[in-house]
C-alpha positions as CSV (number, residue, x, y, z in Angstrom):
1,X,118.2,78.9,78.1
2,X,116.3,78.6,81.3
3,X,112.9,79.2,82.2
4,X,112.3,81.5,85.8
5,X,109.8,80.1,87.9
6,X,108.9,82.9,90.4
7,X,107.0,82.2,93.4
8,X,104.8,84.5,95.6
9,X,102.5,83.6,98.4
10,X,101.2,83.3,101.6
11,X,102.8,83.0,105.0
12,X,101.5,80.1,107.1
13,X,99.0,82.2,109.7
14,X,100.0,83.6,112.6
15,X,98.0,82.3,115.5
16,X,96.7,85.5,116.1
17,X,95.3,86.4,112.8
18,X,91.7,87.4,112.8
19,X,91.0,85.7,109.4
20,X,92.4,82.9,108.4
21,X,94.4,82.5,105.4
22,X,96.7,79.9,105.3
23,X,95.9,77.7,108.7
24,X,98.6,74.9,109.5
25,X,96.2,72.3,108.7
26,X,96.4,73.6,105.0
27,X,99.8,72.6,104.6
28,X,99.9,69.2,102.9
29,X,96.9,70.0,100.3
30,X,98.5,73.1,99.1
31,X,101.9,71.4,99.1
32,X,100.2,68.5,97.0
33,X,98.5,71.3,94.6
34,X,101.6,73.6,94.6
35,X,103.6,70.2,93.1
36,X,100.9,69.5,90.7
37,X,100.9,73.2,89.3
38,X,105.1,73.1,89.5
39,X,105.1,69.8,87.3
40,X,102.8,71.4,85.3
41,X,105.3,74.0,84.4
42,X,108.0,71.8,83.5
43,X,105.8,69.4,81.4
44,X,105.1,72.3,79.0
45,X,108.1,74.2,79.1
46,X,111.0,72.9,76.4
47,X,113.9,75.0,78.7
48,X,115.3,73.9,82.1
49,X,113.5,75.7,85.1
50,X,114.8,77.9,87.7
51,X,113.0,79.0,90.9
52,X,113.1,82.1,92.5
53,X,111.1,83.2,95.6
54,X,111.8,84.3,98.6
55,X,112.0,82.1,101.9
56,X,109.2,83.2,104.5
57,X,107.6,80.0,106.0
58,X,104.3,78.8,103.9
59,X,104.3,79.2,100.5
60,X,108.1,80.1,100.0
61,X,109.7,77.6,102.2
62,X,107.6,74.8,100.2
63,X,107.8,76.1,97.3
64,X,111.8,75.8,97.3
65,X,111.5,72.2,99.3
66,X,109.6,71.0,95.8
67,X,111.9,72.9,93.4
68,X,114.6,70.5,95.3
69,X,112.2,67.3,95.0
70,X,111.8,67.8,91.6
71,X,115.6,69.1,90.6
72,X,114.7,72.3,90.0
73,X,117.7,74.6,91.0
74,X,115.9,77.6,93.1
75,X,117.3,80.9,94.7
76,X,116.0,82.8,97.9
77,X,115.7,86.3,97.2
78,X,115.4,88.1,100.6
79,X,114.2,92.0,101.2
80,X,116.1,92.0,104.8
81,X,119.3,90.0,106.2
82,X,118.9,86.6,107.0
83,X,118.4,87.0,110.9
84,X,116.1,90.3,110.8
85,X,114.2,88.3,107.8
86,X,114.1,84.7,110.2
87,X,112.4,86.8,113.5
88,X,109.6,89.5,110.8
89,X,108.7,86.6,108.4
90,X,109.4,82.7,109.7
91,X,110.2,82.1,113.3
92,X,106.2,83.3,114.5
93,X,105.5,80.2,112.8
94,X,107.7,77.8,115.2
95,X,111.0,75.8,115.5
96,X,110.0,73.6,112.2
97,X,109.5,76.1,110.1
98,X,112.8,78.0,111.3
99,X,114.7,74.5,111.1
100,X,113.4,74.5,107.2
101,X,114.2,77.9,106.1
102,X,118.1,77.9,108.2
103,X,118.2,74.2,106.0
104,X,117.7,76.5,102.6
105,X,119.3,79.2,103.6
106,X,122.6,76.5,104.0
107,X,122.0,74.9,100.7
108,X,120.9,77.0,98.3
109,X,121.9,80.5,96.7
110,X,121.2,83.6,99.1
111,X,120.4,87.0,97.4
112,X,119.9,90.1,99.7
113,X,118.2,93.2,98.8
114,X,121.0,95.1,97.2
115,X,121.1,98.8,98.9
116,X,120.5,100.7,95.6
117,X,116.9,99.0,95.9
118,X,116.5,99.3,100.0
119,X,116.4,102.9,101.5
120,X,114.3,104.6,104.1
121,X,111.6,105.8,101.6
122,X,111.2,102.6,99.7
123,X,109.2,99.6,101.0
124,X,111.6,97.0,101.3
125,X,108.9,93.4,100.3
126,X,107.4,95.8,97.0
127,X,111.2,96.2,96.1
128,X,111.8,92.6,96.4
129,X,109.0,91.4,94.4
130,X,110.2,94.2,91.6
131,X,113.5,92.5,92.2
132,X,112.5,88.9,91.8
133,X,111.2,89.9,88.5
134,X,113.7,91.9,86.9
135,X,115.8,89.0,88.0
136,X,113.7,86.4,86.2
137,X,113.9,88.9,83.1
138,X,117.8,88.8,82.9
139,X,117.2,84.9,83.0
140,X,114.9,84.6,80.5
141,X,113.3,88.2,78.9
142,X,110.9,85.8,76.9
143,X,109.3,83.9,79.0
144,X,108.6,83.6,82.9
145,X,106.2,82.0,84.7
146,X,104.7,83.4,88.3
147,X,103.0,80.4,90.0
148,X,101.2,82.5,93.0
149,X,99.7,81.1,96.1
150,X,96.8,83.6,96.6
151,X,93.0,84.2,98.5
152,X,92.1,86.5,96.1
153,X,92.0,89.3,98.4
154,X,94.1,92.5,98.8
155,X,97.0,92.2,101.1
156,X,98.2,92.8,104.8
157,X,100.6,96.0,103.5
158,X,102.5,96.5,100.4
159,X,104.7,94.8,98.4
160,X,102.6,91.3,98.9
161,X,100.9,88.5,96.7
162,X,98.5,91.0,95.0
163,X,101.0,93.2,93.8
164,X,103.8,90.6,92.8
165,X,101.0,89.0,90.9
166,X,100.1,92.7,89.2
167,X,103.6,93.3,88.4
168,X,104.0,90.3,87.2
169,X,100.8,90.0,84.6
170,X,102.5,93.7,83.4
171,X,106.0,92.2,82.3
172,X,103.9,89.2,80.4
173,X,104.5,86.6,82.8
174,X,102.4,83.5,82.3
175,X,100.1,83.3,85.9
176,X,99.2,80.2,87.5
177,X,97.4,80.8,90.7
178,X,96.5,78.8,93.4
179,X,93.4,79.4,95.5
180,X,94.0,78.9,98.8
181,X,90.4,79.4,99.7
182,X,89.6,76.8,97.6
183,X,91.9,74.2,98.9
C-alpha cells in the first residue's frame, strides 16, 4: 500500500505583488527545508510514497523536482489544460520556470480536472484541492500526509493553501507545514 504525499503552496511572487510571499531569492532555503520535511515523511512512514500536487511554479514545481530526487513517484493534478494552466499559474514567473513545469509535464502522469468537477459555478483551484484529496483517499483511506508550503495568512482567492490545508486537517491528514515567513 502506498502512502499520498499531497502538496500545496505558494507560487514564486509575481514581480508585481505588493507583499511579498515567496520572493525568488527564497528558492533554495525552501527547497532545502521542503527536502528535509519530504525525507522526513518517508523516514517514518513503513509504505512507499506517492506525491500529488499540482504544477504551478514555486512550491509545486519543486515539490515534484524532489519527489524525483528522492524516487518518489509524483502526479500533477491540474484545475485547467496544460496551456491555459502554463500562461494563469507558471509562465509570469519566466522561461525557467516554464522550461521546468513543460519538463514535468513530459515525464510524469498528467491529471486534468475532470468536467463532472469543473463547471461555470464551481471554482476550478477549490475543486482541485478537493480533488487532490479524494485522490490521496482512494490511494490510501488511512493515512495521508499534506506537507504545505504556507505564510500563515488567508489567501489571494479561493481554493488556495489555506483551504487545501483546512480540508485537508478535516479528512485526518497528518500536516507538516512550512513557514515561509520564517525561512
Amino acid at each position: 500500500m502506498q502512502h499520498p504525499i499531497l502538496f500545496t503552496g505558494h507560487m514564486i511572487d509575481n514581480a508585481k505583488r505588493e507583499q511579498p510571499r515567496f520572493p525568488q531569492d527564497k528558492e533554495k532555503p525552501v527547497t532545502d527545508e521542503m527536502m528535509k520535511q519530504l525525507s522526513e515523511v518517508f523516514a517514518t512512514t513503513k509504505n512507499s510514497l506517492i506525491g500529488i500536487a499540482s504544477g504551478a511554479c514555486g512550491g509545486d514545481i519543486i515539490f515534484h523536482e524532489l519527489c524525483e530526487r528522492a524516487g518518489i513517484p509524483s502526479e500533477i493534478f491540474l484545475p485547467l489544460p496544460i496551456e491555459e494552466f502554463k500562461k494563469e499559474s507558471v509562465s509570469f514567473a519566466g522561461t525557467d520556470w516554464e522550461a521546468r513545469f513543460h519538463r514535468l509535464i513530459k515525464k510524469l502522469p498528467v491529471h486534468l480536472l475532470p468536467a463532472e468537477k469543473s463547471n461555470s459555478s464551481v471554482n476550478v483551484w477549490a475543486a482541485t484541492n478537493e480533488w487532490m484529496i479524494e485522490s490521496a483517499q482512494k490511494i490510501n483511506s488511512n493515512e495521508m500526509t499534506l506537507l504545505a508550503l504556507w505564510d500563515g495568512k488567508g489567501g489571494d482567492g479561493e481554493g488556495g493553501t489555506e483551504h487545501m490545508i483546512n480540508m485537508a486537517k478535516k479528512k485526518g491528514a497528518k500536516i507538516n507545514i512550512i513557514r515561509i515567513n520564517e525561512i
